[in-house]
Every structure is written in structure tokens, then in C-alpha cells.
C-alpha positions in Angstrom: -24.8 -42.5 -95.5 -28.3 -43.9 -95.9 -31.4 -42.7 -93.7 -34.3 -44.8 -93.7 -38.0 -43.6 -92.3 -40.6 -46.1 -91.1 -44.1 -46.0 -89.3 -46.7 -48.0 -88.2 -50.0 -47.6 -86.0 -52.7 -50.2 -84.8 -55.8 -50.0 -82.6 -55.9 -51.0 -79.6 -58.3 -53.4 -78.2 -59.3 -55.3 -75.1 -57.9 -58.6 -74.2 -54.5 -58.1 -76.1 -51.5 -57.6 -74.9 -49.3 -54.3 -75.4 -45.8 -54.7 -77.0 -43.6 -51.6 -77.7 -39.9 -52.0 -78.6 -40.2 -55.7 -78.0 -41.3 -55.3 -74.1 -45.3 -56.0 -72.7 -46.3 -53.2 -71.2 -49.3 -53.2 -68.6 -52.3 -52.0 -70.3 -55.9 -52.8 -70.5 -55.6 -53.1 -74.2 -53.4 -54.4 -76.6 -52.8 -54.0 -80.7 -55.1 -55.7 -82.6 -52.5 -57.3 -85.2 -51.4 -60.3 -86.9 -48.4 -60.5 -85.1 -48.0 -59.2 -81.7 -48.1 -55.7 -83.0 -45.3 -54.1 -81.6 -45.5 -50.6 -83.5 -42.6 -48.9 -82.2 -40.6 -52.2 -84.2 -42.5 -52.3 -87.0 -41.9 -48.4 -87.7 -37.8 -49.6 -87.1 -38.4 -52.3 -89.5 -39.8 -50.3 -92.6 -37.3 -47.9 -91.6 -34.3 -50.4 -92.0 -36.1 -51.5 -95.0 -36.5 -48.3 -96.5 -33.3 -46.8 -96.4 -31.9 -50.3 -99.0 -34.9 -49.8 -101.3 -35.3 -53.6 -99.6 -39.9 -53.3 -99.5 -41.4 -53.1 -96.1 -42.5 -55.5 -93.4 -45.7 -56.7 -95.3 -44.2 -58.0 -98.1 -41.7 -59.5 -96.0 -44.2 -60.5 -93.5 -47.6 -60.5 -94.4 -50.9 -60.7 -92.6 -52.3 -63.3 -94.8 -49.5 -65.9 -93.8 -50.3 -68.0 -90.8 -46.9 -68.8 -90.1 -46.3 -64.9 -88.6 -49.9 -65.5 -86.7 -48.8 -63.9 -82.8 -44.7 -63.5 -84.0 -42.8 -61.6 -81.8 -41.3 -58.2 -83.9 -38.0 -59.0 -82.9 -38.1 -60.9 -85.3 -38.8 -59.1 -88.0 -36.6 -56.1 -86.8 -33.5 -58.7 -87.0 -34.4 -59.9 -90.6 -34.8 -56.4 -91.7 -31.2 -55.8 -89.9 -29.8 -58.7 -91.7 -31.1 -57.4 -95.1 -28.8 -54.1 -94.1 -25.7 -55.5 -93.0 -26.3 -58.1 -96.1 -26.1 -54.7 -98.5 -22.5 -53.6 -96.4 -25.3 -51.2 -93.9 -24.4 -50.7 -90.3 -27.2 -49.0 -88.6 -25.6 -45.7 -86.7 -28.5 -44.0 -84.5 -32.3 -44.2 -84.8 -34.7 -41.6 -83.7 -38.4 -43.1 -82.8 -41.7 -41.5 -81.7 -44.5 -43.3 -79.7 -47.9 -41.7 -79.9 -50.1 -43.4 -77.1 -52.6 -41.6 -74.6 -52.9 -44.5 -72.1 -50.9 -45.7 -70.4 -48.0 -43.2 -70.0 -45.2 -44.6 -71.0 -42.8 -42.2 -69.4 -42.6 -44.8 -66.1 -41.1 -48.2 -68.5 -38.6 -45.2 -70.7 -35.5 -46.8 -69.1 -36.4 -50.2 -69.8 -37.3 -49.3 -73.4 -34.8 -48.2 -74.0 -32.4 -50.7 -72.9 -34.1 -52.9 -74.8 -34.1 -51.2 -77.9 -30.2 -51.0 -77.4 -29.7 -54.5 -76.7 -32.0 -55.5 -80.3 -30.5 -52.7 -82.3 -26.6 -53.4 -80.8 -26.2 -49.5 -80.2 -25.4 -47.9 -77.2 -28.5 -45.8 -75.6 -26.9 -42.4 -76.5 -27.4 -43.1 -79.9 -31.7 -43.6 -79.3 -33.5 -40.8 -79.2 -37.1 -42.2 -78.1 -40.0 -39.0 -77.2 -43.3 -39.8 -76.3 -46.3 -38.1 -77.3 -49.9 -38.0 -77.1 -53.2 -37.7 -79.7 -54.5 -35.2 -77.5 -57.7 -37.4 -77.0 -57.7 -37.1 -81.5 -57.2 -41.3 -81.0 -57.0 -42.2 -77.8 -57.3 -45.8 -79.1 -54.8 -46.0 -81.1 -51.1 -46.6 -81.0 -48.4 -45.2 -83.4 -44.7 -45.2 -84.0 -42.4 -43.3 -86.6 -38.9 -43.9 -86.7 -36.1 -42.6 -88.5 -32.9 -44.6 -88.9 -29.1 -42.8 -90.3 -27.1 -45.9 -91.6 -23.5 -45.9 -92.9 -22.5 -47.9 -96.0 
């Protein structure tokens, strides 16, 4: 077994858009990133990364390549799950925490989740997704820490 931990957080800003687990939620303001700066799959990425000693999303990825100027995270979260099933890693059950004050994101869970199943190929009872907030510490600001259990 191999477990894996990632994070990730970015500020939010005006006149972005806000991607979490590879979905736009409505929201005044968005991550200011590089790519689209999807936290919640960035956190999965290091954490798919981490668990094969395999780097983390910016080396893979970095900010100071144009080519991953506005890239989705979906892609990076399948590259980092290639990278595992290249080393004989089967990803078994992830556990991921979204820090946001606004918007709630308690009204788009089920969609999240079904998303996240349908990137990660694992059925929803294996994704434990909570929500949390900064209690107004950083209310702009949006963070993600995931932990990943792998077999092989």
C-alpha cells in the first residue's frame, strides 16, 4: 500500500472563474493561477505524485511554461494518474478537504462528487470530500488537502 498527501491553495480574485474538482462553480471570483487553478485537483495531483516519490505538479507543470497558460487540471490529475499505474499503482480511495468561505459549496456536493468519481474511475463510496471554512482567517482564499491510499 502506498498513501500519498497533496495540497494546494490560491487567492481568489475577481473576473476569474472558480474550478474545483474539475467543475465551474458560480462565484464572483475565481483562482488567480496559471492554469485554471482548480485546487481541490491540484492537492489530488501532488498527492498521486507523492505517494511514487514521482515530484509534484510544478515540476511537472510549471508556471513559467506558456503551454499550461489556462490548462484545465484534468489534465494534470490524469498525467499524475498515468505516472501511478506506470509504477504497477492503482489508486483505492482518496479523502479531500475544501476550505472556502464563499460560496458554500454544500449546494454543487453531489455534482462534485460525481465528477471526481468519473476523473479518478472510483465509485463515490470510496470519496470522502468535507467542506470547511477559514472562519473569516482568509476569506479570500481557496484551499484543498487530499490524501490518496494506493495499492501496488
Amino acid at each position: 500500500m502506498r498513501l500519498g498527501y497533496g495540497e494546494d491553495s490560491h487567492l481568489l480574485v475577481e473576473g476569474r472563474p472558480l474550478f474545483l474538482c474539475g467543475l465551474a462553480i458560480p462565484s464572483p471570483v475565481g483562482a488567480q493561477a496559471h492554469s485554471d487553478g482548480d485546487a481541490a485537483l491540484h492537492a489530488l495531483t501532488d498527492a498521486l505524485l507523492s505517494a511514487y516519490g514521482l515530484g509534484d505538479i510544478g515540476q511537472l507543470f510549471p508556471d513559467t511554461d506558456p503551454r499550461w497558460k489556462g490548462a484545465r487540471s484534468e489534465f494534470f490529475l490524469k498525467e499524475a494518474l498515468r505516472l501511478v499505474e506506470e509504477q504497477g499503482g492503482r489508486l483505492l480511495q482518496i479523502s479531500l478537504v475544501l476550505t472556502l468561505d464563499q460560496p458554500k459549496l454544500s449546494p454543487h456536493r453531489g455534482a462534485l462528487v460525481e465528477n471526481l468519481s468519473r476523473l479518478l474511475g472510483l465509485p463515490q463510496d470510496r470519496l470522502g470530500l468535507s467542506f470547511k471554512t477559514s472562519e473569516g482567517l482568509a476569506p479570500r482564499h481557496v484551499q484543498a488537502r487530499a490524501v490518496v491510499l494506493l495499492e501496488g
